[in-house]
Backbone as JSON Lines, residues from 0, in Angstrom:
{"i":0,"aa":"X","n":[-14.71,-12.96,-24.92],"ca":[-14.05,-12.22,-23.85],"c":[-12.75,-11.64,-24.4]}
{"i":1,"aa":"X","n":[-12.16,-10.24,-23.77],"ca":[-11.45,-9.69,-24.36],"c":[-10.25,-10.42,-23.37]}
{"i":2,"aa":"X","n":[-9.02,-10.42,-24.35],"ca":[-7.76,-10.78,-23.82],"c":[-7.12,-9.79,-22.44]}
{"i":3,"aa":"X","n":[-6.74,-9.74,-21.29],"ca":[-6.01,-9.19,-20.45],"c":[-4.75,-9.28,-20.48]}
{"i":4,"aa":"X","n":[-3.78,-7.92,-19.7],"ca":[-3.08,-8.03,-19.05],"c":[-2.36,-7.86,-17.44]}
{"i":5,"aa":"X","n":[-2.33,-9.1,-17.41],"ca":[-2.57,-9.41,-15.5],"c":[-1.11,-8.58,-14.89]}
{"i":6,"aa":"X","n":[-1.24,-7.75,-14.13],"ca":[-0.04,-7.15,-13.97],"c":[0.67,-7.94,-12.53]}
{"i":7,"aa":"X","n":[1.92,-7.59,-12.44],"ca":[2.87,-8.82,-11.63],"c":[2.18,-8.66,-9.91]}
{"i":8,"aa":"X","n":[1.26,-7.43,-9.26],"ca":[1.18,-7.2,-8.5],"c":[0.0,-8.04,-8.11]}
{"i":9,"aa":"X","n":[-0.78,-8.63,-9.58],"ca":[-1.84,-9.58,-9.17],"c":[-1.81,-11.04,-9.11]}
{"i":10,"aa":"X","n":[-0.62,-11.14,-9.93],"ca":[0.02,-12.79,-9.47],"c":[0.86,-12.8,-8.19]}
{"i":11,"aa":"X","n":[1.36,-11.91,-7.98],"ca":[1.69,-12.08,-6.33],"c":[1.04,-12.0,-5.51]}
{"i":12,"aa":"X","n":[0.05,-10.95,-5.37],"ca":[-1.39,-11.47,-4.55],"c":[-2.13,-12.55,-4.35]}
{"i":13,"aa":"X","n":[-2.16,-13.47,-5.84],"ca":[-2.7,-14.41,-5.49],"c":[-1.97,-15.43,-5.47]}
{"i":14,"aa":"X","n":[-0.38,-15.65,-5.04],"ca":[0.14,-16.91,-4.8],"c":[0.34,-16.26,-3.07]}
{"i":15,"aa":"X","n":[0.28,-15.33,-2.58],"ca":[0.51,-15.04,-0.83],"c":[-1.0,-14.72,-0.49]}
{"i":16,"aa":"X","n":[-2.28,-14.7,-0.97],"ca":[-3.34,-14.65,-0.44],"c":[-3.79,-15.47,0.49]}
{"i":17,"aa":"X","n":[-4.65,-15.83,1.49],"ca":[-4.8,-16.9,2.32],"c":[-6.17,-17.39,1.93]}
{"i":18,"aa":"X","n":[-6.54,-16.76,0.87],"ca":[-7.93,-17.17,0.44],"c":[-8.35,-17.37,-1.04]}
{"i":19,"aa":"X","n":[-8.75,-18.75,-0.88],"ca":[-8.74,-18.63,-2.98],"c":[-10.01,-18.41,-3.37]}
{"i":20,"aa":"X","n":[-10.65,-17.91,-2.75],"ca":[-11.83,-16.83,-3.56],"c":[-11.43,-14.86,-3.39]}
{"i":21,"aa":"X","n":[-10.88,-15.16,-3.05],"ca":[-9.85,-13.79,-3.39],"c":[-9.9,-13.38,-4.57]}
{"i":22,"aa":"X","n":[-10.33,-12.61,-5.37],"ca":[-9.99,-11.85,-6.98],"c":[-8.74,-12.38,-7.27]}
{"i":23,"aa":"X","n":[-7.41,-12.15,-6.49],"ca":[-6.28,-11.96,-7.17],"c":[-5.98,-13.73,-7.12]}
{"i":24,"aa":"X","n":[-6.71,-14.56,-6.42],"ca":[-5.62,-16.22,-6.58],"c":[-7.03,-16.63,-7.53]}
{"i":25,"aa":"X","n":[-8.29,-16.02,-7.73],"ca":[-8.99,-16.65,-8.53],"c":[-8.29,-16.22,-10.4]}
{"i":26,"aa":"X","n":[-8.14,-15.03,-10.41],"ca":[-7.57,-14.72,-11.64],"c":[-5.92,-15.57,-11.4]}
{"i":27,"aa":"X","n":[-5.32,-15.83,-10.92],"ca":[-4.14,-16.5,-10.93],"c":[-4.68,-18.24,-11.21]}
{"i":28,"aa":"X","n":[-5.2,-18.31,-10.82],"ca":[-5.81,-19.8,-11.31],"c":[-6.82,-19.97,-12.59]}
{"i":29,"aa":"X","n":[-6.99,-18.59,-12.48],"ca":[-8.0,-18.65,-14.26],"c":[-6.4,-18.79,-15.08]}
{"i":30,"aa":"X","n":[-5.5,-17.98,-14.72],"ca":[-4.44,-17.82,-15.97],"c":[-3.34,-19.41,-16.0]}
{"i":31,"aa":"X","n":[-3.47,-19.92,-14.76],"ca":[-2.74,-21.03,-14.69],"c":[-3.96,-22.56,-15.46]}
{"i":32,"aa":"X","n":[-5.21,-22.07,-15.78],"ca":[-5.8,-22.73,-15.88],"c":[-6.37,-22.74,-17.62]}
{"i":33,"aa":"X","n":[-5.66,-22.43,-18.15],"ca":[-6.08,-20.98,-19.02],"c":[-7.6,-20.95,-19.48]}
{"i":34,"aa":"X","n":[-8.24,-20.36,-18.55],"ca":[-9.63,-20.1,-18.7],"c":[-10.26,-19.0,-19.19]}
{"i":35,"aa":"X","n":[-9.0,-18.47,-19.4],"ca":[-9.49,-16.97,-19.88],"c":[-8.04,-16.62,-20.55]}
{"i":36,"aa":"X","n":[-8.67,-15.21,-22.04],"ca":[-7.12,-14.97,-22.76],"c":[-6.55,-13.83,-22.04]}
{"i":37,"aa":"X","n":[-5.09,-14.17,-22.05],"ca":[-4.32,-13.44,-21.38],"c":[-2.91,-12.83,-22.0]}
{"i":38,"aa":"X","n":[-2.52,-12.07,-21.9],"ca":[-1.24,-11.19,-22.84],"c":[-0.09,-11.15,-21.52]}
{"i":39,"aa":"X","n":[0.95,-11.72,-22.3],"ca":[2.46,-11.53,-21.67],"c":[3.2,-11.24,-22.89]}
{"i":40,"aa":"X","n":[3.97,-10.36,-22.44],"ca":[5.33,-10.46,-22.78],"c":[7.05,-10.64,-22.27]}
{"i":41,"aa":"X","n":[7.99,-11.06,-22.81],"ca":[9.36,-10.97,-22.5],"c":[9.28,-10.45,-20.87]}
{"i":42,"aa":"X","n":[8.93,-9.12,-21.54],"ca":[9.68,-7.82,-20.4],"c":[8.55,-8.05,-19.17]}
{"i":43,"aa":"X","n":[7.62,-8.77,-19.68],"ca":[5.87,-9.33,-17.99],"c":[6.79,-10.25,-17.45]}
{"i":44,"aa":"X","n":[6.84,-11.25,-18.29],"ca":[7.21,-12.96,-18.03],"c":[8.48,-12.46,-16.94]}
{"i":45,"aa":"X","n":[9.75,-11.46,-17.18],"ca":[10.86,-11.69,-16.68],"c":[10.78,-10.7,-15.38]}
{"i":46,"aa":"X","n":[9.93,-9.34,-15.28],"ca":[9.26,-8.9,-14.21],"c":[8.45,-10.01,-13.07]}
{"i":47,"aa":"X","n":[7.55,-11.12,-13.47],"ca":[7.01,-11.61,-12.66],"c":[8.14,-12.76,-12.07]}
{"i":48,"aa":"X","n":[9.15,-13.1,-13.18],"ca":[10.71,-13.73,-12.24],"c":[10.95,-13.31,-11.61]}
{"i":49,"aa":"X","n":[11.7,-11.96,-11.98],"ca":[12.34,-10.43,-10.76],"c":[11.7,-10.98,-9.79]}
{"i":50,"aa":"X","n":[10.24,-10.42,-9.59],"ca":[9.46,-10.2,-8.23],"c":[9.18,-11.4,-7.31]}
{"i":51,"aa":"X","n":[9.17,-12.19,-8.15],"ca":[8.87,-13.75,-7.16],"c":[10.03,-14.78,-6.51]}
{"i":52,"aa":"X","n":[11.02,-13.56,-7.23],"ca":[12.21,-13.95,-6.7],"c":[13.01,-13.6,-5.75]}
{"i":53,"aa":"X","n":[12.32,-12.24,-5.17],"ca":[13.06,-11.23,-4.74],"c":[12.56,-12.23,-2.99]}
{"i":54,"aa":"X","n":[14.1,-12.35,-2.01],"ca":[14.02,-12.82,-0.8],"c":[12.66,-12.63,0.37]}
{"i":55,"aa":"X","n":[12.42,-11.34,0.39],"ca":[11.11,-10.86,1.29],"c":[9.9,-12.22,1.09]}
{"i":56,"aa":"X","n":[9.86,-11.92,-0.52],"ca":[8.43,-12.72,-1.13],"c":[8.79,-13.91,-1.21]}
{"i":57,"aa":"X","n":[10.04,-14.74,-1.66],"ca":[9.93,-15.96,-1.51],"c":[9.64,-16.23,-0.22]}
{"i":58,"aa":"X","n":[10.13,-15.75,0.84],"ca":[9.33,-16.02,2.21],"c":[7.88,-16.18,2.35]}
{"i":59,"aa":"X","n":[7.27,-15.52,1.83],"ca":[5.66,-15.15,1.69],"c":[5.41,-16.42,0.97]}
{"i":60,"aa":"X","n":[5.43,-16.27,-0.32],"ca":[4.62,-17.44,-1.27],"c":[5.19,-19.25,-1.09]}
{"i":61,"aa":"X","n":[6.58,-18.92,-0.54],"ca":[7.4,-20.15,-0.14],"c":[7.67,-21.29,-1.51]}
{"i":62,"aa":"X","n":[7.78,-20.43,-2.46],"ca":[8.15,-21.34,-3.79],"c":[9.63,-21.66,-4.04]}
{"i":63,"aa":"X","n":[10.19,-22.35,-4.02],"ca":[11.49,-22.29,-4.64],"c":[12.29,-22.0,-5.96]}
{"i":64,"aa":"X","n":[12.69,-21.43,-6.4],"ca":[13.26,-20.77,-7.45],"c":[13.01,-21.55,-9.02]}
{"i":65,"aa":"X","n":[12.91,-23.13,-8.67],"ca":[12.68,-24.03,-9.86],"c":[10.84,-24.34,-9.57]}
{"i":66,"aa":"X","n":[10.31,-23.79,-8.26],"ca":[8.73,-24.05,-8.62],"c":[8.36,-22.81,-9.43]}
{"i":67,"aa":"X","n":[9.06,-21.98,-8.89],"ca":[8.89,-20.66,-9.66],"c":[8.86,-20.62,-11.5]}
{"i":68,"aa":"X","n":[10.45,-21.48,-11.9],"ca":[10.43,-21.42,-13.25],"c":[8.91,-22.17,-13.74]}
{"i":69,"aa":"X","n":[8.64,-23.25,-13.45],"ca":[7.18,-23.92,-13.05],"c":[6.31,-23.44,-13.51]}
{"i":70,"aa":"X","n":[6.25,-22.19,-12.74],"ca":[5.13,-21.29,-12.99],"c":[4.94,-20.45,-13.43]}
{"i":71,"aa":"X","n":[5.98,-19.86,-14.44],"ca":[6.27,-19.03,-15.06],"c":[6.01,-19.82,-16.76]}
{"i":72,"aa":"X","n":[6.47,-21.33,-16.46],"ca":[6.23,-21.71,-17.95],"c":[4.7,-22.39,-18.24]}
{"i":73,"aa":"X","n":[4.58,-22.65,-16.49],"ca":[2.65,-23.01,-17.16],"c":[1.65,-21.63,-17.31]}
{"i":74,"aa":"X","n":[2.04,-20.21,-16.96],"ca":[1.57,-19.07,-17.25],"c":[1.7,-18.59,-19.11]}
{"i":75,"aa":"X","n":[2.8,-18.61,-19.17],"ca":[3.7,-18.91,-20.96],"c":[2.78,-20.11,-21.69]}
{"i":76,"aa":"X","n":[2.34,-20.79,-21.07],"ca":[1.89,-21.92,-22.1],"c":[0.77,-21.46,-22.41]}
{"i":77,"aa":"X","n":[-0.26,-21.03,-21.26],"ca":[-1.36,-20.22,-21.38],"c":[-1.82,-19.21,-21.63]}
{"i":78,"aa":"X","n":[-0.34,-18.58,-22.16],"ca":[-0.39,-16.85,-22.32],"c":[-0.77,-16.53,-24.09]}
{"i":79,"aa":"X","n":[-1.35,-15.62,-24.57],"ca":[-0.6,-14.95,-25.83],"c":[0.53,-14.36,-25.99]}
{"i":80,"aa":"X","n":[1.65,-14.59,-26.22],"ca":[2.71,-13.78,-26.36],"c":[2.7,-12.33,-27.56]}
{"i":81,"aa":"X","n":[2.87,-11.5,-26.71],"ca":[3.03,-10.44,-28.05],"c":[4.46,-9.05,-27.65]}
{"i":82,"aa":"X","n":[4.73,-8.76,-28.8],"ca":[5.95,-8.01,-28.88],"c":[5.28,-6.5,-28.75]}
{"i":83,"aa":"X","n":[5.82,-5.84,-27.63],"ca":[5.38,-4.53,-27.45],"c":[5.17,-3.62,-28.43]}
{"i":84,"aa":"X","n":[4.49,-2.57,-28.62],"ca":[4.42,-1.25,-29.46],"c":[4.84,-0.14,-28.49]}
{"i":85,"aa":"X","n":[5.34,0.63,-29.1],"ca":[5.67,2.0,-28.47],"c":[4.38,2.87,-27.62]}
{"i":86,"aa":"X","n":[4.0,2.55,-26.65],"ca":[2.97,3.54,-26.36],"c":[3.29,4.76,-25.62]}
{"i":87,"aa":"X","n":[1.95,5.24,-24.7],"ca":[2.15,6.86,-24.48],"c":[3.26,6.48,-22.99]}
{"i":88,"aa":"X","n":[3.47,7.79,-22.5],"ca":[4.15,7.41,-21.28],"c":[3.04,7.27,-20.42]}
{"i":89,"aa":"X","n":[4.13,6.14,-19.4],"ca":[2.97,5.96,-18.19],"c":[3.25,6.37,-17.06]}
{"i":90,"aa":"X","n":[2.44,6.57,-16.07],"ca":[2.39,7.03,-14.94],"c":[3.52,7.17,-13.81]}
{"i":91,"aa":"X","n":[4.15,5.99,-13.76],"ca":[5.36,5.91,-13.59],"c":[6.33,4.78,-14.73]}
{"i":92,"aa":"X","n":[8.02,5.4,-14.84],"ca":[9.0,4.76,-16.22],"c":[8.53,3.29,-16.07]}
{"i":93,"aa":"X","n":[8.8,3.1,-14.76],"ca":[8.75,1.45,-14.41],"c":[8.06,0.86,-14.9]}
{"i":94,"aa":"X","n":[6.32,1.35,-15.15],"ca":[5.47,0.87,-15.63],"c":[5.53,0.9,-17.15]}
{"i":95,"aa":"X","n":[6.44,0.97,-17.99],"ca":[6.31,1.77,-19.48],"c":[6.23,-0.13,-20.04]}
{"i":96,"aa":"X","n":[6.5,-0.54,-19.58],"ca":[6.44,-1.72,-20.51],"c":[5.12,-2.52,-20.47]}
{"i":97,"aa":"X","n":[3.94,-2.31,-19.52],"ca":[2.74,-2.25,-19.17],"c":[2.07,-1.68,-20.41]}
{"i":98,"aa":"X","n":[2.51,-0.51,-20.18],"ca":[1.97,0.95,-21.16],"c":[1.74,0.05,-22.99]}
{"i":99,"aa":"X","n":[3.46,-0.28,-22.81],"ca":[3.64,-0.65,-24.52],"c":[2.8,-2.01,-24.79]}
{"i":100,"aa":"X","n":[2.85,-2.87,-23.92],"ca":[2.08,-3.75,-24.41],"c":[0.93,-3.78,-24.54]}
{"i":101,"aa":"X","n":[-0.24,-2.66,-23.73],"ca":[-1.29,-2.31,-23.84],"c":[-2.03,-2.09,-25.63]}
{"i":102,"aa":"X","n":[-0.61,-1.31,-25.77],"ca":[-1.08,-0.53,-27.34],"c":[-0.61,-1.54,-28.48]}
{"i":103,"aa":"X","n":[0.01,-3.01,-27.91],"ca":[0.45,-4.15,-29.01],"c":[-0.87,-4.91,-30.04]}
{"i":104,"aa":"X","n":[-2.02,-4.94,-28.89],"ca":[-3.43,-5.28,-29.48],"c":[-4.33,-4.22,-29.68]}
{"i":105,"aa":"X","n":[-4.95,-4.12,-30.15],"ca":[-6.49,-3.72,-30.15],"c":[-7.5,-4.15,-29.28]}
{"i":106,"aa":"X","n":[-8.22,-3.29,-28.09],"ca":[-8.87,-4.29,-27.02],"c":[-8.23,-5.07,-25.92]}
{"i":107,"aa":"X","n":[-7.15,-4.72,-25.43],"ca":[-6.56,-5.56,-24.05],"c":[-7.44,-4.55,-23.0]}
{"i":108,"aa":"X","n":[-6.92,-5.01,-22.12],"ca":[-7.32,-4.44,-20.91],"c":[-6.14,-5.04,-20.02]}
{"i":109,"aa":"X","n":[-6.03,-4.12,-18.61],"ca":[-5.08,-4.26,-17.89],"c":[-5.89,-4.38,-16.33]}
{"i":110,"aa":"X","n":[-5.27,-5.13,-15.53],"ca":[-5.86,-5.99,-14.3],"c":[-4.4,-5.82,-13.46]}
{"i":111,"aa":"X","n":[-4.47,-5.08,-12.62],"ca":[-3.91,-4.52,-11.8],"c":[-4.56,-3.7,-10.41]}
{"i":112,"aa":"X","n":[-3.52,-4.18,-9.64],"ca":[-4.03,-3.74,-8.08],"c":[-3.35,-2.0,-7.87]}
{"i":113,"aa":"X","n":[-2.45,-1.85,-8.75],"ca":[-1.76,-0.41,-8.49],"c":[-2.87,0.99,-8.2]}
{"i":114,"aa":"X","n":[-3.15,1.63,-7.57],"ca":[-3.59,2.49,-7.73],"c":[-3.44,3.73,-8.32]}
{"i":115,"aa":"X","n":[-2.06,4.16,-8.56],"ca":[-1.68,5.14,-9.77],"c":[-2.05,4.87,-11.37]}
{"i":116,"aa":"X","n":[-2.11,3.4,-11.43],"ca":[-2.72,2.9,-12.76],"c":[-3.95,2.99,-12.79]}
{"i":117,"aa":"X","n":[-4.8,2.42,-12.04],"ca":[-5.91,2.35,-11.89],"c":[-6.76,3.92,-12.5]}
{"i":118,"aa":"X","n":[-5.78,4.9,-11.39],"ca":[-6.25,6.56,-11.86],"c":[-5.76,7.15,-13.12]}
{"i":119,"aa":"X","n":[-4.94,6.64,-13.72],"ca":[-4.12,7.17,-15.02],"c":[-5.11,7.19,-16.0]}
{"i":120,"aa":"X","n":[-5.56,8.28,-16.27],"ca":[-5.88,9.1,-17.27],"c":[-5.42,8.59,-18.9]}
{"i":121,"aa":"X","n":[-4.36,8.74,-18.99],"ca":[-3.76,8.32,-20.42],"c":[-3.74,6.72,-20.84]}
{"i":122,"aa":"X","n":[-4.37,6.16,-20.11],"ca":[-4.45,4.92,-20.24],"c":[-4.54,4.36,-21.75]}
{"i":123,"aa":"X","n":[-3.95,3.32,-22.28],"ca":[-3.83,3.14,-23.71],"c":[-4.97,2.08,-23.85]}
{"i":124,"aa":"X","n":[-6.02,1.8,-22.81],"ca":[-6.49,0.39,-22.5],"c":[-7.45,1.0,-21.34]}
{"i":125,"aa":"X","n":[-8.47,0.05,-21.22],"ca":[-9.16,0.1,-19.96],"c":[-8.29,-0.38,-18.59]}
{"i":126,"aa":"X","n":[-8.55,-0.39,-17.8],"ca":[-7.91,-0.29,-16.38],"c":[-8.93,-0.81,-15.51]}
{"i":127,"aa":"X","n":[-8.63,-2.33,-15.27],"ca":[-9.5,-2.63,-14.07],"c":[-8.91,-2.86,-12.5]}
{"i":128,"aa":"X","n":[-9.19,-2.74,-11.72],"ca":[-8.57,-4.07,-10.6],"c":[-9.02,-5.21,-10.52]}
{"i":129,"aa":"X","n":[-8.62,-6.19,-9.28],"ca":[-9.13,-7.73,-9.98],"c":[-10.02,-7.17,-9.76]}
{"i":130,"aa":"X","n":[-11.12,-7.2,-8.49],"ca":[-12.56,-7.14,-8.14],"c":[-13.45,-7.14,-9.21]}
{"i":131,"aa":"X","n":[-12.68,-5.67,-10.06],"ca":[-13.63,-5.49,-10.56],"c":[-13.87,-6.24,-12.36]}
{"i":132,"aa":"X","n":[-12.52,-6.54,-12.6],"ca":[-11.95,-7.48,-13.32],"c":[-13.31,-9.23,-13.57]}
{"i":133,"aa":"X","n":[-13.69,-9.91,-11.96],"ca":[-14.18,-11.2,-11.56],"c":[-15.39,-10.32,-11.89]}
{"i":134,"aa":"X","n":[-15.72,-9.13,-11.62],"ca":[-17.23,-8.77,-11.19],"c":[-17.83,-8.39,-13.16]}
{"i":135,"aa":"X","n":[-17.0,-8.15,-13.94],"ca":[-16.97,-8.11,-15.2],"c":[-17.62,-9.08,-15.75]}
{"i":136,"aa":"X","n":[-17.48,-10.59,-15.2],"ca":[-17.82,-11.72,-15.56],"c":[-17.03,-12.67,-16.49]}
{"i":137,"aa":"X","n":[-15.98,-12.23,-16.07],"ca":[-15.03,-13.18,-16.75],"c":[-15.13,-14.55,-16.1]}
{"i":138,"aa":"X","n":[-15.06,-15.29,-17.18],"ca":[-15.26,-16.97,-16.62],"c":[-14.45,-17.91,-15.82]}
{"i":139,"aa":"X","n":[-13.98,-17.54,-14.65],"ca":[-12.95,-18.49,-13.38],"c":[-13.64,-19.42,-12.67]}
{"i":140,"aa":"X","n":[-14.57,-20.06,-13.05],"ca":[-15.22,-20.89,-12.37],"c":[-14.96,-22.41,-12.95]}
């Protein structure tokens, strides 16, 4: 199986989902589980802090700031770490660090709920969402 990268919009889906056969808390439990290879970097790891930190969502997922670190270091334990490459631009700036880490391996793929990604053309990588990500046959069971 080829290594992914789970983008922050699918680990927040699946820690506020109400259902864990959901795509997004089953791939959140494949990566907490590490059942499958997965790519982070720095600039992922400290984006999925940002976001799980931000007041709205701690309401939602109801983690506290140290379950959070938690889960950020049992994701890291299970992750490949790799140092970005310069890739093409992406769809939107925000996303550029998505972009670069795409082009760090040979063969990632990206697992994301965004729909501007999803349609991006210049993609440095295949582009799944979860659905279609679980329906691939990646092993979360």
């Amino acid at each position: 199986m080829r290594a992914v990268v789970v983008d922050t919009n699918v680990v927040v889906s699946g820690l506020i989902t109400g259902h864990d056969d959901a795509p997004p808390a089953r791939i959140l439990d494949g990566m907490l589980s590490g059942r499958f290879p997965f790519v982070v970097s720095e600039a992922l790891l400290a984006e999925y802090r940002d976001v799980l930190n931000r007041p709205k969502l701690r309401k939602r997922h109801g983690l506290a700031p140290d379950e959070i670190e938690s889960l950020l270091v049992a994701l890291a334990h299970n992750a490949i770490v790799l140092e970005p490459s310069a890739g093409p631009a992406a769809p939107e700036p925000g996303d550029q660090f998505l972009w670069n880490l795409l082009v760090s391996h040979e063969g990632l793929c990206l697992v994301t709920g965004d729909a501007l990604l999803l349609r991006a053309r210049n993609a440095p990588a295949s582009v799944l969402s979860p659905a279609a990500f679980i329906s691939s046959g990646a092993k979360l069971q």
